[in-house]
C-alpha positions in Angstrom: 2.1 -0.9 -2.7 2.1 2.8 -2.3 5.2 4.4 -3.7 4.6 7.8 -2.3 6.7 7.9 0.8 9.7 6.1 -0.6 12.8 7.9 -0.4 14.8 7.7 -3.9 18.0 7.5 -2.4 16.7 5.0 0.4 15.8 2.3 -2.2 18.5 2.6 -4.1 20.9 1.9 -1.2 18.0 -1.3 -0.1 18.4 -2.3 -3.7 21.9 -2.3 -3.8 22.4 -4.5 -0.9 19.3 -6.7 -2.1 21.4 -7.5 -5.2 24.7 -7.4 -3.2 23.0 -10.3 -1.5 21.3 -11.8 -4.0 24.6 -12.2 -5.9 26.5 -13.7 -3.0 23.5 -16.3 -2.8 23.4 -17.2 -6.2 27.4 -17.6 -5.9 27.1 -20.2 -3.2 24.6 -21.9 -4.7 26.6 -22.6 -7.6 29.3 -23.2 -5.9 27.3 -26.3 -4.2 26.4 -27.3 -7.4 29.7 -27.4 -9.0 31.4 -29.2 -6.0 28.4 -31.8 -6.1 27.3 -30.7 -2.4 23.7 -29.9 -2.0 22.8 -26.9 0.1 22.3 -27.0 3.7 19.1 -26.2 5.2 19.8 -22.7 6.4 21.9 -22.3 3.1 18.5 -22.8 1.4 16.7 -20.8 3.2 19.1 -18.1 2.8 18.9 -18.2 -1.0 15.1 -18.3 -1.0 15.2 -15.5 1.2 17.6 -13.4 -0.9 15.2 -14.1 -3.8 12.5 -12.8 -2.1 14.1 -9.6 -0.8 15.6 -8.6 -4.3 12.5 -9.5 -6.3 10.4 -7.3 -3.6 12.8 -4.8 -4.9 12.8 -5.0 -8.7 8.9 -4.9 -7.8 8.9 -2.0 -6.3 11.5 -0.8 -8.8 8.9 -1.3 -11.8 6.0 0.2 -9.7 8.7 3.3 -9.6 9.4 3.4 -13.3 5.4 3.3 -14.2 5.1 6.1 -11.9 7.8 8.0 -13.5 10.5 7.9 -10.9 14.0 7.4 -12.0 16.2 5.3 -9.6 19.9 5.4 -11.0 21.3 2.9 -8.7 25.2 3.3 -9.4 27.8 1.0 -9.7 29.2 -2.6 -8.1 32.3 0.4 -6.3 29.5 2.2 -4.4 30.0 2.0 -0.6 27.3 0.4 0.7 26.8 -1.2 4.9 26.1 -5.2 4.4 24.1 -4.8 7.6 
């Protein structure tokens, strides 16, 4: 994965919102798991895909960091689009 044309301030926002989502996933999930109701289908598939996208991220983040960019993603208060 080539690094060069990624925008710092781009992936911090994409990572943001991958973690945003991530979170809210792992939320649910344990919320199904506490109440004793397994995920739905498309409940599944949404937390396998929220894996993905975040781990894609921290990926990408680590290829960064060897590289020597610093991302400084900000806090949980930033004001970031769910779309």
């Amino acid at each position: 994965m080539d690094i060069g044309d990624i925008d710092p301030e781009d992936f911090q926002h994409e990572w943001r919102l991958a973690r945003r989502e991530w979170d809210q996933a792992n939320q649910r999930k344990l919320e199904a798991q506490v109440s004793g109701v397994p995920l739905t289908e498309a409940q599944q598939a949404a937390w396998l895909q929220a894996k993905s996208r975040f781990e894609a991220c921290e990926q990408l983040w680590d290829q960064m960091y060897k590289a020597g960019v610093v991302v400084v993603v900000g806090g949980d208060d930033e004001d970031d689009d769910l779309a």
